[in-house]
N, C-alpha and C positions, 0 to 999 in steps of 0.2 A: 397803584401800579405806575411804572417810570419805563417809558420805550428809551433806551439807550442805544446808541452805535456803539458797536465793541471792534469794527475794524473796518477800514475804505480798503478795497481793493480797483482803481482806476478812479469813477466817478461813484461806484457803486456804493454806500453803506448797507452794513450788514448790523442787523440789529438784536439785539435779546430786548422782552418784557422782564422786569423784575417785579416780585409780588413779597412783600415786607411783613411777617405775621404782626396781626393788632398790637399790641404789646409784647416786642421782640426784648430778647434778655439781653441783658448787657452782657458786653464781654465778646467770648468767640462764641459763632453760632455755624451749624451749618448750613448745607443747600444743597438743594436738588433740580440737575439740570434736566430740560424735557428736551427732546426733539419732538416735530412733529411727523405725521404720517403725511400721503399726499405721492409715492412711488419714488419718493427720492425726487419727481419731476415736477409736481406741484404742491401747494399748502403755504404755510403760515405758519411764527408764531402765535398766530391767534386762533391757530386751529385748535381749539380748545373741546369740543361737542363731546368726545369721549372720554376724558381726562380730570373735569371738572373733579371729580371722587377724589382724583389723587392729589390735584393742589390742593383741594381744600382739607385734606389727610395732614400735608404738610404743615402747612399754614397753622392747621391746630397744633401739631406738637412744634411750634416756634421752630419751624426751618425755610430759610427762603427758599421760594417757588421762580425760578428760571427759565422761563420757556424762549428757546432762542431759532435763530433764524440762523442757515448758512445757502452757499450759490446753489442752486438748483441745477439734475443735469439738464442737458442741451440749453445750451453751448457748452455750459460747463462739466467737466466729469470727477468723476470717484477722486483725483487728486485733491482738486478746488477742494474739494467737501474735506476730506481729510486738514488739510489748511487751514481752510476753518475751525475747523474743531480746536488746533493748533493756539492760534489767536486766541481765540475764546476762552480757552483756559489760562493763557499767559496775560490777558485783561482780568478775568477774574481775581489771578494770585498777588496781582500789582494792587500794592497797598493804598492807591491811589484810589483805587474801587469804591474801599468801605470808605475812606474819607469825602467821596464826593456825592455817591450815590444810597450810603448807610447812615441813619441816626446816631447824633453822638453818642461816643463811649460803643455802638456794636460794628464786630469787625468780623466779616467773613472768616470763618475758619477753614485755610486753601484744603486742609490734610482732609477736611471730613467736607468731598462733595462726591453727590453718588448722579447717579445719570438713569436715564429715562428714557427710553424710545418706542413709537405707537409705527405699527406697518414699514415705512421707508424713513421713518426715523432710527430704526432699529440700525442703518449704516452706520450712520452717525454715531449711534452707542456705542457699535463694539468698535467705531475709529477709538472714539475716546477711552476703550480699555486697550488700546494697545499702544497711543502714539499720544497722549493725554500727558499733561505737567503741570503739576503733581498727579501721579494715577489715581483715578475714582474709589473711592471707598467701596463701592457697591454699584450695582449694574441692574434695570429691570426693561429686559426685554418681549415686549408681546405683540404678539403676531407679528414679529419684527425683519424688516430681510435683512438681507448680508450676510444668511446662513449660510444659504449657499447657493452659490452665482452660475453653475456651471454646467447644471445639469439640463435634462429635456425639457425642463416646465418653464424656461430663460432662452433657451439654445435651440429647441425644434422649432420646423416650421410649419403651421398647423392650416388643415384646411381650410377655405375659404366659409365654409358653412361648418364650421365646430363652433358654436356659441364660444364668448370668452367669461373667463372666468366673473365677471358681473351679469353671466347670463345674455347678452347680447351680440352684437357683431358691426365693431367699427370698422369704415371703409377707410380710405386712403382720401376719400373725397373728405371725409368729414375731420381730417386732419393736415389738408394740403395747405392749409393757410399757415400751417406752421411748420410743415415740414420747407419747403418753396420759397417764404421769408429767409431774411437774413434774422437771424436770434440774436440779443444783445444782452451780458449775463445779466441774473436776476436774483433774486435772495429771499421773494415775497414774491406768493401767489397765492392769493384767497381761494377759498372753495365754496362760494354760497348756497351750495347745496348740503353745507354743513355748518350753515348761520353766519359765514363767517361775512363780514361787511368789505363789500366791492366792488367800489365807486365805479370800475369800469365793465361790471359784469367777470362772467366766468368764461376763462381765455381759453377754455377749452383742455389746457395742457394733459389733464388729468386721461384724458383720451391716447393719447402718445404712449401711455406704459402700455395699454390695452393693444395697441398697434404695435408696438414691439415686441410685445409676445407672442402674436398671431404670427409677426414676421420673423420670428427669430432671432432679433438685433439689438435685442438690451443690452446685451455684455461690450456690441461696440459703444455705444451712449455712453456706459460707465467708464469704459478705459478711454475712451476718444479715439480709437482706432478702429477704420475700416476696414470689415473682412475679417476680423479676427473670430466674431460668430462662426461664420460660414465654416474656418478651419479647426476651431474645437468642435463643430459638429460632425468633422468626420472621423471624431477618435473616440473614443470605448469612454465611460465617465470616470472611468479610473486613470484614465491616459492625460489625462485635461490638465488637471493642475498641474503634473511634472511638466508639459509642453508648453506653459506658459513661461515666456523669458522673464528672467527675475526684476527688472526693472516693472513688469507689470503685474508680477503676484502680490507685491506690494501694497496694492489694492483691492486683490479680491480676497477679504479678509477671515477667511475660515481657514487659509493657508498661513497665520500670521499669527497663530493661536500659540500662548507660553505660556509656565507655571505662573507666571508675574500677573493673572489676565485677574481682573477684581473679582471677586464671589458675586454670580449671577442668579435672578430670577428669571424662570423663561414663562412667558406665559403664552396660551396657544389654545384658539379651538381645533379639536379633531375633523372638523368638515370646511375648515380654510381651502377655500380652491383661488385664491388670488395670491398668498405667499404661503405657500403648504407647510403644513406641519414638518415635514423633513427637515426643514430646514431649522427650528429649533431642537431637532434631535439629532440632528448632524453635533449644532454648537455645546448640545447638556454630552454629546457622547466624548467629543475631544476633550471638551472642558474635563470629565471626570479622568480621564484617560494620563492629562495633566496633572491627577490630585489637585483642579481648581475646585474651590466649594461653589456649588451648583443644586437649584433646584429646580424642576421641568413638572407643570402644572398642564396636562391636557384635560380639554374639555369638550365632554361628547355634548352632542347636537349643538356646536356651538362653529358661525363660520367664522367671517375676518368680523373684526371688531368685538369677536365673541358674542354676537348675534346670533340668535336663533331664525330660524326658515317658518315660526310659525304667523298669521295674519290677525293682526297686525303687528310687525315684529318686535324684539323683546331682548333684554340681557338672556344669554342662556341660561337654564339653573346652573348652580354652581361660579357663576361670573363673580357675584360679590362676596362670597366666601375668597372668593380665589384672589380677587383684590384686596381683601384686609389681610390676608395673609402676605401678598406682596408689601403694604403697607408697614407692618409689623419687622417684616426683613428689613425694608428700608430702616425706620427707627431706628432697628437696631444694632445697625452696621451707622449708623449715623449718631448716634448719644448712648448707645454701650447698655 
């Protein structure tokens, strides 16, 4: 494995791990990008805990494995990320890539790279099926957001005593160290409560989606604008997207869906209460709506990460059927 910078934005580098199969073919090969999960506001490329299945999927049928990093929100928003994405692909298709970071004689092949997104990685996916160069081959999104940004389960403001969707209830105390700092962007944040290694401990951020939801305020996080929560929640959910001004529908990307969008995997437990199911049946319904090829994989007794609710917890049934079949789409939207 090789951590590489694929773009500085101020002081900042933004990094992808590349993962090279044992015995890569010669010639053109393809690759498959990961985003990580983490709420869009925390994680890592090296948030690896659920995924492992699918690199090492890749890896065996000879496709480089991608796991890449872009700015997290707060401070940064939905554009940064979009940006990133941007770069990321224009570092990948610059032939400079395979010459510096590929084994002689193998060379990225730009036309066949498909993408990958886990929870708040799933932004990042469907950026790169919509604003991506060269477009993705393929697309596999599970339990992914960015389905859809607009509705009550982002936009309402919920009791103080409704558990949140991990079952608890953060205060404002147990996130003033970061709301009250000044944030300075960031591109990496470990999660070591999912192994991942972090020399300075867990920053906590992962708590700030949880607080956004309870408050109602994710949607200004992602667009970086104040107050605009507050004003879509006083419109009917069908009202929302048209009252969004088009410099910032831009961003909220279930509104930015076209025939051009790559053939998607959606994958989803039916008991997700941290990014609901709606939201990958918002994207499999446009998608089909557009004649984009689409398939929508739910899974009962299964919540985020497609975990099961029973002790000590467990893939759902059904989880790894449902990822070799993801597996198999990839392949074969990737070597024919």
């Amino acid at each position: 494995m090789e951590t590489i910078t694929y773009s500085r934005v101020g002081s900042l580098d933004i990094k992808l791990d590349l993962y090279i199969p044992p015995e890569p073919k010669q010639g053109l090969v393809p690759a498959l990008v990961h985003f990580h999960g983490g709420g869009m506001i925390a994680g890592s490329r090296k948030t690896l805990f659920f995924q492992h299945w699918l690199k090492d999927a890749m890896l065996e049928h000879g496709i480089l494995f991608i796991s890449a990093d872009h700015r997290l929100l707060y401070p940064s928003t939905a554009f940064d990320i979009i940006a990133d994405v941007k770069s990321l692909f224009a570092f990948l298709a610059s032939p400079s890539f395979s010459e510096t970071h590929l084994p002689s004689g193998v060379i990225l092949d730009a036309s066949r790279i498909a993408v990958s997104g886990e929870s708040g990685g799933g932004y990042a996916t469907r950026a790169a099926g919509i604003v991506a160069e060269p477009n993705p081959k393929a697309l596999l999104l599970q339990y992914a957001q960015g389905g859809q940004l607009l509705d009550d389960h982002w936009l309402a403001v919920k009791d103080r005593d409704v558990p949140d969707p991990e079952g608890g209830i953060v205060t404002k105390e147990s996130v003033a160290h970061l709301l009250n700092d000044t944030q300075e962007p960031i591109s990496d944040d470990p999660m070591p409560f999912l192994g991942d290694d972090a020399p300075n401990g867990d920053s906590g951020r992962t708590k700030l989606l949880l607080w956004w939801w309870r408050t109602g305020g994710f949607v200004d996080v992602v667009l970086g604008v104040n107050g605009m929560s507050k004003f879509l929640r006083g419109l009917t959910l069908t009202q929302r997207e048209g009252f969004l001004p088009e410099a910032l529908r831009k961003v909220i990307l279930q509104t930015q869906l076209t025939e051009k969008f790559p053939p998607t995997f959606l994958l989803h437990g039916k008991d997700d209460k941290l990014v609901l199911p709606a939201e990958s049946q918002l994207t499999y319904d446009r998608l089909t709506e557009l004649g984009v090829e689409v398939e929508l994989h739910m899974l009962e007794g299964a919540g985020h990460t497609l975990i099961d609710e029973k002790s000590p917890p467990d893939l759902a049934a059904g989880a790894k059927d449902a990822q070799q079949k993801a597996v198999e789409f990839l392949v074969h939207k990737l070597k024919g």
